[in-house]
C-alpha positions, 0 to 999 in steps of 0.5 A, a space after each residue: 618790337 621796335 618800343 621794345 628796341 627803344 627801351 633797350 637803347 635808351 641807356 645808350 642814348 643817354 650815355 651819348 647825350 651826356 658825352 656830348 655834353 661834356 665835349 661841349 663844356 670841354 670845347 667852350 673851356 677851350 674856347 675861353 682859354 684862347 680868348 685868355 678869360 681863364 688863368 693857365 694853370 687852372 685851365 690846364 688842370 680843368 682841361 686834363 681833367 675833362 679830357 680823362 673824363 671824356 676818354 672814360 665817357 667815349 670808352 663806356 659809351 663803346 662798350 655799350 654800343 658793342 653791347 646793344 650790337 650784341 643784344 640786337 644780333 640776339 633779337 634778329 637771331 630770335 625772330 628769324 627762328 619765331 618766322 620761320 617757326 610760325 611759316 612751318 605752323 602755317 603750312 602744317 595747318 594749310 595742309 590739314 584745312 585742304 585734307 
């Protein structure tokens, strides 16, 4: 269950990875425009360009983030009916063994 929950939130973990990847290349942009290394206008251009990229990225990555919360309130759901499933066949079968 729990490699099977992996396997399912893998794509999750990816799509975070990348976010912080751009955020960093974002913060080391920043980061050389202060200092001045980067001309202005290219700067800017660069920065807006990584901020929309970013706000898409932090936006997919809720979306997918809502969606993995769905699937595994789906699975708890499931193995609760699959316990108590398997109790009842335990106490049926208990009582025919005493019988």
């Amino acid at each position: 269950m729990a490699e099977n929950m992996e396997e399912i939130l893998e794509p999750f973990y990816q799509r975070a990875a990348e976010a912080e990847e751009r955020l960093a290349k974002l913060e080391a942009l920043l980061a050389a425009s202060k200092k001045g290394d980067l001309d202005t206008e290219s700067s800017s251009s660069t920065v807006k360009d990584l901020q929309s990229k970013l706000e898409i990225a932090q936006a997919e990555l809720e979306s997918e983030r809502q969606k993995a919360s769905k699937e595994i309130q789906k699975l708890e759901y499931r193995i609760l009916h699959l316990v108590r499933a398997l109790r009842e066949a335990d106490s049926k079968l208990s009582t025919l063994v005493v019988e």
